[in-house]
C-alpha positions, -999 to +999 in steps of 0.1 A: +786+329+265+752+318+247+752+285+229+722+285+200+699+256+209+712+242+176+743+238+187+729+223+219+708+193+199+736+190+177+763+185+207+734+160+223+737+136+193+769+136+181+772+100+202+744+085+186+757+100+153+791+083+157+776+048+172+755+046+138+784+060+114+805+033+132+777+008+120+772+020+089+808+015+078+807-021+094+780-034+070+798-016+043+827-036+049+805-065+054+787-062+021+821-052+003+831-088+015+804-106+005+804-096-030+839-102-031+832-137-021+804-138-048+828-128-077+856-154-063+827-182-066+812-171-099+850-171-111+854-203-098+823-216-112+834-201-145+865-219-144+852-256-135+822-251-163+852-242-190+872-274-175+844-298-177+833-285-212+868-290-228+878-322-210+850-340-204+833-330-237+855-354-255+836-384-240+863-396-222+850-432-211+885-438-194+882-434-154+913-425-151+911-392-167+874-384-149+893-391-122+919-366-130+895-338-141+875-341-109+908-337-088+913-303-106+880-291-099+884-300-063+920-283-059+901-252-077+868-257-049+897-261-025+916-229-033+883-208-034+875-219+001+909-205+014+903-173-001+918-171-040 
């Protein structure tokens, strides 16, 4: 039996065809990851400009509650870095 030389290149390729589909899906999961990490940090960043805007916007002069407000936007820094 005959095999049509397109059948031939296409059978000669298939392994680079699957090494770069395999890489292609890997970035793809890649960039899907970064821009998940981008929307966490713009949320976070959302959430720590709303907190210092309300609370600190009342010119608080007492440390005490600087002190307090800055502790929340850590534990929020915090809980971004471990993913939510």
């Amino acid at each position: 039996m005959e095999t049509s030389p397109f059948l031939e290149t296409l059978l000669s390729q298939s392994a680079l065809v699957v090494f770069m589909g395999f890489v292609a899906y890997t970035l793809w999961k890649k960039l899907e990851d970064a821009l998940n990490k981008k929307d966490l940090m713009a949320e976070a960043l959302i959430k720590i400009t709303m907190l210092w805007e309300e609370r600190y916007s009342k010119e608080s002069q007492d440390d005490r509650e600087n002190k307090v407000i800055l502790k929340e936007i850590l534990d929020i820094i915090k809980s971004m870095k471990n993913g939510g």
